[in-house]
C-alpha positions as a Markdown table, in Angstrom:
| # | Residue | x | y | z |
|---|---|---|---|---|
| 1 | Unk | -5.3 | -2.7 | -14.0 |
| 2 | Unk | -5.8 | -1.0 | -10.3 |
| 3 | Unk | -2.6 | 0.9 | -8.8 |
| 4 | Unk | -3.1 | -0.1 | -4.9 |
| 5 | Unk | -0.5 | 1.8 | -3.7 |
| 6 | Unk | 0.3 | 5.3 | -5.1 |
| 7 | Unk | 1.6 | 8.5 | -3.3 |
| 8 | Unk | -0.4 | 10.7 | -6.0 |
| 9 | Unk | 0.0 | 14.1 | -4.6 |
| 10 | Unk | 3.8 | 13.5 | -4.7 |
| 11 | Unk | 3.7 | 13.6 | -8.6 |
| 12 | Unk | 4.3 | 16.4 | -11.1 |
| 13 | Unk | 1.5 | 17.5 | -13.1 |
| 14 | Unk | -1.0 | 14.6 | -11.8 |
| 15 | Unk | -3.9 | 15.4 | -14.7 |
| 16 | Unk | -1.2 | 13.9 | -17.2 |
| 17 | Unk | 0.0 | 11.3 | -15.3 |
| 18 | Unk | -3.8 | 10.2 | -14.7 |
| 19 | Unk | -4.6 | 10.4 | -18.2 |
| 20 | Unk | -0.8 | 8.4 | -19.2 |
| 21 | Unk | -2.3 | 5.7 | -16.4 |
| 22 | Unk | -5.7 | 5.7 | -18.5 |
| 23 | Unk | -3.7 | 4.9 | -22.1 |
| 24 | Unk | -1.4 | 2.1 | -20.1 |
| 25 | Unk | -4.9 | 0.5 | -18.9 |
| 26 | Unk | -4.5 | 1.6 | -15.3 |
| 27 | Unk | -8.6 | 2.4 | -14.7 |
| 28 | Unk | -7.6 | 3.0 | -10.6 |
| 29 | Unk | -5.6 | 4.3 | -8.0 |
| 30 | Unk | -5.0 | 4.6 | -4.7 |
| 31 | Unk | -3.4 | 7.2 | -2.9 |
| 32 | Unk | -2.5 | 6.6 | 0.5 |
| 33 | Unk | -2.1 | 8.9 | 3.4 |
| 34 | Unk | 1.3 | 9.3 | 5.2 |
| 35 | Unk | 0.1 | 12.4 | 7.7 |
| 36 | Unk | -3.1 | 14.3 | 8.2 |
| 37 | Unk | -2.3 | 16.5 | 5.2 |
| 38 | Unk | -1.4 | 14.1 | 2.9 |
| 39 | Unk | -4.4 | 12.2 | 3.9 |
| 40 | Unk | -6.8 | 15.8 | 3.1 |
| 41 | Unk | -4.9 | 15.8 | -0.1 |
| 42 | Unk | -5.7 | 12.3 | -1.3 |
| 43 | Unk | -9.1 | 13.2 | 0.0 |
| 44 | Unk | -9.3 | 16.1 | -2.8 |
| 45 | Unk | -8.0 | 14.1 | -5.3 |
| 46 | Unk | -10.6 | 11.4 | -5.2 |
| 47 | Unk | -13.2 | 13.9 | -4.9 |
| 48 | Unk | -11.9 | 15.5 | -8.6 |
| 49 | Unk | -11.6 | 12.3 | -10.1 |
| 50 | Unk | -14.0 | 9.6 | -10.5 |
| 51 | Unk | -11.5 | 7.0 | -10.8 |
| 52 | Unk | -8.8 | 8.1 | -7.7 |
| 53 | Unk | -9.5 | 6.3 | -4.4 |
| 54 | Unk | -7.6 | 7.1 | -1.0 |
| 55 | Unk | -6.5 | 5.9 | 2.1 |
| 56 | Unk | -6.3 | 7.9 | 5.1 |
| 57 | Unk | -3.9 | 7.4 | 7.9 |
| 58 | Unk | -0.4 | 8.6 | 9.4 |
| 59 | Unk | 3.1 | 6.7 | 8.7 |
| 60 | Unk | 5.4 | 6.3 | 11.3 |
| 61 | Unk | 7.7 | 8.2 | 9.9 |
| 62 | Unk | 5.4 | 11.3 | 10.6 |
| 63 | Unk | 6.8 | 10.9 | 14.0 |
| 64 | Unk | 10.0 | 12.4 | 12.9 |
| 65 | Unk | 7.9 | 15.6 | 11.9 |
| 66 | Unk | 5.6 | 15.8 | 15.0 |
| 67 | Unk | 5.6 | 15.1 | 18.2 |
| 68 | Unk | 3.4 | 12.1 | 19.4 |
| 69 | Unk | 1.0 | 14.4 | 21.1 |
| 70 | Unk | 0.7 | 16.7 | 18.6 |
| 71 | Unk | -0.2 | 13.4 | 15.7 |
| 72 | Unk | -3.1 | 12.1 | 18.5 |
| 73 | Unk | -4.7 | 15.3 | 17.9 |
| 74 | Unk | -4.4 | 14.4 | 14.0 |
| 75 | Unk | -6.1 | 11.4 | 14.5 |
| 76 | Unk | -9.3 | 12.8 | 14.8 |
| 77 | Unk | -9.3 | 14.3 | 11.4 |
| 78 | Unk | -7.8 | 11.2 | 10.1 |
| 79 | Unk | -10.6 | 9.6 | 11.2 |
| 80 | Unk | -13.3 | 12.3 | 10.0 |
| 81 | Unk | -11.5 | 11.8 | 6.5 |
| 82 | Unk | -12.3 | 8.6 | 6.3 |
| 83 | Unk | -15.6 | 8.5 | 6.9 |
| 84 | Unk | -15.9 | 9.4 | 3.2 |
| 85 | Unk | -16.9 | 7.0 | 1.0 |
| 86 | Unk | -14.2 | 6.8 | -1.5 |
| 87 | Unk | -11.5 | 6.2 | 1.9 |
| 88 | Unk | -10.7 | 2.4 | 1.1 |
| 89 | Unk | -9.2 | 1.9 | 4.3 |
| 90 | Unk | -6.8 | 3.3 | 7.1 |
| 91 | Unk | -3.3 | 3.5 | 5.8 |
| 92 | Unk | -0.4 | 3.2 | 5.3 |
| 93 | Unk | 0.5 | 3.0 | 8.9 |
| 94 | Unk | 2.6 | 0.7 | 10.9 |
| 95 | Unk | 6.2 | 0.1 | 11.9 |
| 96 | Unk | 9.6 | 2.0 | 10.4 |
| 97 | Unk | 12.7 | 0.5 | 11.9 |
| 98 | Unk | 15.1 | 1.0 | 9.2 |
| 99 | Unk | 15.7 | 4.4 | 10.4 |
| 100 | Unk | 17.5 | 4.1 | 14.5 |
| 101 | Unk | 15.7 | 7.9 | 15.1 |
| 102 | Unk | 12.1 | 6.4 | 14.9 |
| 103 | Unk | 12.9 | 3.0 | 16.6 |
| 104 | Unk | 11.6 | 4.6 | 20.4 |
| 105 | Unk | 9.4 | 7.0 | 19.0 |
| 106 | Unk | 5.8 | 5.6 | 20.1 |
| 107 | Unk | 5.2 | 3.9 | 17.0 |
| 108 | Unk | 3.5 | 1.1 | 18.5 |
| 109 | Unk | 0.9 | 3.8 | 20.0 |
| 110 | Unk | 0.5 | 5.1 | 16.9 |
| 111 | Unk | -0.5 | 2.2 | 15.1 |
| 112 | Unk | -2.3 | 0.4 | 17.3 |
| 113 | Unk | -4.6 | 4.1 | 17.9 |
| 114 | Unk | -5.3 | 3.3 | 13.8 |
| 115 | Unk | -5.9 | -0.2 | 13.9 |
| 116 | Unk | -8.9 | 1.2 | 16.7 |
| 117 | Unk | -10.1 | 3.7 | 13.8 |
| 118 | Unk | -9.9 | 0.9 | 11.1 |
| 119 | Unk | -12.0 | -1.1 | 13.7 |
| 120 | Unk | -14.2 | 1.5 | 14.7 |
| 121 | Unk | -14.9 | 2.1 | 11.1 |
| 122 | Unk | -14.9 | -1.5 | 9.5 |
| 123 | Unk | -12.2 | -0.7 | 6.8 |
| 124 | Unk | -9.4 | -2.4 | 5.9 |
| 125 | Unk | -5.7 | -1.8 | 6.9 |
| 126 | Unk | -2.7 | -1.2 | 4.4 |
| 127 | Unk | 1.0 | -1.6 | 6.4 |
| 128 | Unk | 3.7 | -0.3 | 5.7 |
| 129 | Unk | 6.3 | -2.7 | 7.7 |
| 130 | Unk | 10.1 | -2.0 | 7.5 |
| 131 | Unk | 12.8 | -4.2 | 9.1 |
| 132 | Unk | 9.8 | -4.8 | 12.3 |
| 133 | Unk | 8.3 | -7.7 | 10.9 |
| 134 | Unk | 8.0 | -9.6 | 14.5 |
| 135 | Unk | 6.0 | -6.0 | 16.0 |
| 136 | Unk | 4.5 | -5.9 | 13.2 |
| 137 | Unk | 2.7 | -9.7 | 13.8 |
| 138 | Unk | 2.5 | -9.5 | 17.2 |
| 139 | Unk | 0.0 | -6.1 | 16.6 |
| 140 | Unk | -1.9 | -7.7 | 14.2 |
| 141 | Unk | -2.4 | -10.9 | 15.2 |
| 142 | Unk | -5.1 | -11.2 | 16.8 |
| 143 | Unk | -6.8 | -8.2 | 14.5 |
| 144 | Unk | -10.1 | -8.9 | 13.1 |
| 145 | Unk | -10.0 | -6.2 | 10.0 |
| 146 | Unk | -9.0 | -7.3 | 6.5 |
| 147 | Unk | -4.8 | -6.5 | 6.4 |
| 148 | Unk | -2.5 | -5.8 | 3.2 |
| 149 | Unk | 1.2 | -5.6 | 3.5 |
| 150 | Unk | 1.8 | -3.2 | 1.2 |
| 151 | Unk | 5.1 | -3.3 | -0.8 |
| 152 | Unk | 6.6 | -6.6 | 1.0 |
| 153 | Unk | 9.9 | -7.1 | 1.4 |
| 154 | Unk | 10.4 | -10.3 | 3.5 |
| 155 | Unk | 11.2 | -13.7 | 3.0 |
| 156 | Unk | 8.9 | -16.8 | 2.7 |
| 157 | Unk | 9.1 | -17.6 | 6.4 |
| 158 | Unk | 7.6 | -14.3 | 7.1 |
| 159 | Unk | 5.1 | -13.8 | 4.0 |
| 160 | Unk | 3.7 | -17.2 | 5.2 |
| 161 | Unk | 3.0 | -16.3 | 8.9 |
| 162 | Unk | 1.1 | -13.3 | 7.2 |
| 163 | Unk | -0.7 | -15.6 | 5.5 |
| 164 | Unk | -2.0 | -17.9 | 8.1 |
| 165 | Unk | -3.6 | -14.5 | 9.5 |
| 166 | Unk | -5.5 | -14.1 | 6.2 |
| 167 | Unk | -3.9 | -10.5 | 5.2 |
| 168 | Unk | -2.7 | -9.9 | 1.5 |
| 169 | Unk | 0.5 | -9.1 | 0.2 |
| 170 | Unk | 1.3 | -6.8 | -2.4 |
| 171 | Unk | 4.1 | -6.3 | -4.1 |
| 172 | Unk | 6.3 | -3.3 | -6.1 |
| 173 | Unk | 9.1 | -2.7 | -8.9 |
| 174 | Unk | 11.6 | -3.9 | -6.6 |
| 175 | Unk | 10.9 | -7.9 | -8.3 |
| 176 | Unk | 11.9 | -6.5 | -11.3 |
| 177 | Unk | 15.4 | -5.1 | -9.8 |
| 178 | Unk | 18.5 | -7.3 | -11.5 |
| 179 | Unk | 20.1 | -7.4 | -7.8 |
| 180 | Unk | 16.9 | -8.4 | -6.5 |
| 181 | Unk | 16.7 | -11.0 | -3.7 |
| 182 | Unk | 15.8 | -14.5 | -5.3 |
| 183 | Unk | 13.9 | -15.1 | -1.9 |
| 184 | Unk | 11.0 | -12.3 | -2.6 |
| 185 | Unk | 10.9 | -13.9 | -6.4 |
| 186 | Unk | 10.2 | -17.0 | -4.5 |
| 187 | Unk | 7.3 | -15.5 | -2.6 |
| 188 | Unk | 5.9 | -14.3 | -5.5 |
| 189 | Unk | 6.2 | -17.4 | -7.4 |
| 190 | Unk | 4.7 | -18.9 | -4.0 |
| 191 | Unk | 2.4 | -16.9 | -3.1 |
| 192 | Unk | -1.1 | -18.5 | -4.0 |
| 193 | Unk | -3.3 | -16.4 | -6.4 |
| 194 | Unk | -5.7 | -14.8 | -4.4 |
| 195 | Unk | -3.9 | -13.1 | -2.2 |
| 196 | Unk | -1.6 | -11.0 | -4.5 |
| 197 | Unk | -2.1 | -7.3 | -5.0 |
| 198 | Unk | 0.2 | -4.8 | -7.0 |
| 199 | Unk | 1.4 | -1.8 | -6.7 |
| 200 | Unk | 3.9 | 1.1 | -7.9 |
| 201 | Unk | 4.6 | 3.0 | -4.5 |
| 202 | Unk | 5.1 | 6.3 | -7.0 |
| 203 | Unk | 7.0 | 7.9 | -7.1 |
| 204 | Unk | 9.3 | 5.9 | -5.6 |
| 205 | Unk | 10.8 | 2.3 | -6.4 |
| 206 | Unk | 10.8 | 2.4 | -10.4 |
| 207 | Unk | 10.7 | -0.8 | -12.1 |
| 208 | Unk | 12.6 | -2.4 | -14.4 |
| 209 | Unk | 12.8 | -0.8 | -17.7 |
| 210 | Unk | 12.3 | 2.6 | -15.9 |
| 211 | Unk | 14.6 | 3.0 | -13.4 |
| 212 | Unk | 16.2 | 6.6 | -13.1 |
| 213 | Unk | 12.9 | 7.9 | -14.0 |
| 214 | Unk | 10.3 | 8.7 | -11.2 |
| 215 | Unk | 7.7 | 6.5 | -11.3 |
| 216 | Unk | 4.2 | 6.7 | -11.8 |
| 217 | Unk | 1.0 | 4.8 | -12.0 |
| 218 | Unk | 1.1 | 3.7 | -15.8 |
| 219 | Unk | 4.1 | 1.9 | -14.8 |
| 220 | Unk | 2.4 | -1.2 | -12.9 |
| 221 | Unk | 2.6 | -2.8 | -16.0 |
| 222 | Unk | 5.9 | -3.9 | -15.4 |
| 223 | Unk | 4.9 | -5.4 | -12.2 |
| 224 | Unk | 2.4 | -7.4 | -13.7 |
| 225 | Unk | 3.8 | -8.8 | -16.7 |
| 226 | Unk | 7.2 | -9.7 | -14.3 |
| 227 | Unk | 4.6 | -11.4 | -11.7 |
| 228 | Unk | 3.4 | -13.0 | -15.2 |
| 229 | Unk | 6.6 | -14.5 | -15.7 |
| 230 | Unk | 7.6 | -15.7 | -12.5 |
| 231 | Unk | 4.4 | -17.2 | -11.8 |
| 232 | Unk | 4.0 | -18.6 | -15.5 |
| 233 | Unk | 0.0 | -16.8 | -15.8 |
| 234 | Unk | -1.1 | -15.7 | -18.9 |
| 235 | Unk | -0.9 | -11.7 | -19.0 |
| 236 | Unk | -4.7 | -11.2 | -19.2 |
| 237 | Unk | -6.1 | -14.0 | -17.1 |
| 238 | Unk | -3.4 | -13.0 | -14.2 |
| 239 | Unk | -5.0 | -9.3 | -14.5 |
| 240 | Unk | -8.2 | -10.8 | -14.0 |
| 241 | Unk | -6.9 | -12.2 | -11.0 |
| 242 | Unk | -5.5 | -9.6 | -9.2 |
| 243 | Unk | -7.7 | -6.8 | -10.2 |
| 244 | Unk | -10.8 | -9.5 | -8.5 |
| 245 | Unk | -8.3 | -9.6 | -5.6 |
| 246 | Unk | -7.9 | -5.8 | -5.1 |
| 247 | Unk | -12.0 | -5.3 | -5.3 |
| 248 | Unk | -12.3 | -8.3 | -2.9 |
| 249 | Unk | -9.9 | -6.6 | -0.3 |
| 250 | Unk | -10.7 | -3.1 | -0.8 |
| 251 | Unk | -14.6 | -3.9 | -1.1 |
| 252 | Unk | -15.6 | 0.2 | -1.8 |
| 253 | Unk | -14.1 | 0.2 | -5.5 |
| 254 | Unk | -16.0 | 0.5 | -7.9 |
């Protein structure tokens, strides 16, 4: 198994929780970058551990820490970052609406200055799109770069216009959640097989039988065999799948 989409560098003690992902059968992981030092962290981490990939890129949160003028002068590092060979892709970056503070904050600069890096570079882009799905489409649209939706949390109407574009979804604990919403089941029983990815989003989002605990990457597990259920796949040929999937998509794994 492959962890797209974990925030490594926010774990405790990450040599065990490498080595519990390695007895749980998670061979990969990707650590994506919310901010330029987030982004140099991932960087070290892939560079100490043959099987820890990155992302490098600035959420839009960051612009809650920074001001706009001061993240533009991040963006050049960003970039420099990931040049390296073991940067999958420019991420996670996008649109955060569910917080009011952020709405007028320049996030559309901000992502659309990425989406020129990813472009630039010919890597792939991993969004992080909360309560903004319309922005979010109208930005990427007419994009030309491979595009994953990284732990979606829409409805069928809007996973399907994402689809038409080409981009891949990927999905978190939150399907294993008792109050979750039947319509993201439904996408995931919907969604057709080559264009699902999974993911933990560690430490956050804990799945189903681990909530309370942080999680961490062994855990995808529980996102696959729940996927395996809904989607009525045999465990192992439906790992098959998505782990083809994730090297498809992020083409520099390995």
């Amino acid at each position: 198994m492959i962890d797209t989409h974990c925030h490594l560098d926010m774990l405790d003690n990450i040599p065990e929780k490498i080595k519990k992902a390695k007895e749980n059968n998670v061979n990969k992981i990707i650590n994506p970058g919310i901010s330029l030092e987030s982004s140099k962290k991932a960087e070290k981490l892939s560079l100490k551990y043959d099987n820890i990939y990155f992302l490098s890129g600035i959420h839009p949160e960051e612009l809650g820490e920074k001001t706009y003028e001061n993240i533009l002068k991040d963006l050049e590092e960003i970039e420099e970052i990931a040049k390296n060979k073991k940067c999958l892709g420019i991420g996670e970056i996008g649109f955060e609406y569910h917080y009011e503070n952020l709405i007028d904050k320049k996030q559309k600069e901000l992502f659309e200055a990425q989406i020129k890096i990813a472009e630039k570079l010919n890597k792939p882009i991993i969004i992080h799109s909360r309560d903004s799905f319309s922005d979010t489409y109208n930005v990427l649209k007419n994009t030309k770069q491979k595009t994953l939706i990284h732990c979606f949390d829409y409805g069928l109407k809007e996973m399907e216009a994402f689809l038409n574009l080409g981009f891949y979804i990927s999905f978190t604990g939150m399907i294993t959640f008792k109050n979750v919403r039947k319509e993201i089941i439904e996408c995931v029983k919907k969604i057709p097989e080559n264009k699902i990815l999974i993911e933990t989003d560690s430490p956050f989002l804990s799945p189903e039988p681990k909530r309370g605990n942080k999680n961490e990457p062994a855990f995808v597990k529980y996102v696959l065999e729940k996927v395996s259920e809904i989607k009525n796949i045999e465990l192992k040929s439906l790992e098959n799948i998505i782990n083809k999937n994730t090297k498809d998509f992020f083409q520099g794994i390995y």
